[in-house]
C-alpha positions in Angstrom: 133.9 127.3 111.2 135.0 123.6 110.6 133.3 121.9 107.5 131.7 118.5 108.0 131.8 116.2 104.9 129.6 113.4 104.2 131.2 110.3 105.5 131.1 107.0 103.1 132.8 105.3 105.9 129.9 105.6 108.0 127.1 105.3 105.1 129.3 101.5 105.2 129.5 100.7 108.7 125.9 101.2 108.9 124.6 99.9 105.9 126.0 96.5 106.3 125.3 96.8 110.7 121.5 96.6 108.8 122.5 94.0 106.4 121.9 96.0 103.6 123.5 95.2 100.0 124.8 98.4 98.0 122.9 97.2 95.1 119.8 97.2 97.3 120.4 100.4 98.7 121.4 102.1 95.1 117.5 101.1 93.6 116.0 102.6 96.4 118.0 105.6 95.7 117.6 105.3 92.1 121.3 105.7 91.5 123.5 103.1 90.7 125.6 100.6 92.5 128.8 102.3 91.2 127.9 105.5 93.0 127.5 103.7 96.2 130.5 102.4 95.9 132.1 106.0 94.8 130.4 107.5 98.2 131.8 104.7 100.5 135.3 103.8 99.3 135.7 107.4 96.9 135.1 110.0 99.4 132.5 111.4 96.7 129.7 113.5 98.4 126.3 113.1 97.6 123.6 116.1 96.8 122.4 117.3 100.6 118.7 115.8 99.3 120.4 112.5 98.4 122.1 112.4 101.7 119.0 112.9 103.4 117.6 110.1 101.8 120.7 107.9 102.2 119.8 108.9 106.2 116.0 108.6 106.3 116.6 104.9 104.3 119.7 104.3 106.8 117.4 105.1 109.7 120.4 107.6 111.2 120.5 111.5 111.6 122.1 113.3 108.8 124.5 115.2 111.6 125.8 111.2 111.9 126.6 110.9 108.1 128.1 114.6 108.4 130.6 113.4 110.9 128.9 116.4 113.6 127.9 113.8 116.0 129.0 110.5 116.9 125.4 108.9 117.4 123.6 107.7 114.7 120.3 107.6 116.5 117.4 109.5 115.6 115.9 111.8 118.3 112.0 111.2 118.1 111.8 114.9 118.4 113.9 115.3 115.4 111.8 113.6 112.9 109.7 115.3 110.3 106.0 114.5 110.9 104.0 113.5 107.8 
């Protein structure tokens, strides 16, 4: 079974497609800049819960951030209803 690690690289890409500063991104995360940066350009991986945020505020499907699919859209079928 192949293991898919959370891709910084993508978190990037996407994040500044939606114009989107780190330090912008970090306080809505409540971490900090610097860990943004670690998870982009580090390769450091994120807590799954953190991730899951990262995708919800990212508006992308986790499998996207986890390299398992190459679409970064959102099935409407997929989303959790409140």
């Amino acid at each position: 079974m192949r293991t898919h690690l959370f891709s910084g690289q993508r978190m990037k890409q996407i994040r500044m497609k939606r114009d989107i500063r780190q330090t912008d991104l970090a306080e809505s995360l409540g971490i900090t800049q610097g860990q943004v940066s670690r998870y982009e350009n580090k390769g450091e991986q994120p807590a799954k819960e953190l991730a899951e945020k990262i995708a919800a505020l990212l508006n992308v499907s986790l499998d996207y951030l986890y390299g398992k699919t190459n679409n970064p859209v959102i099935h409407p079928l997929d989303r959790k209803l409140d």
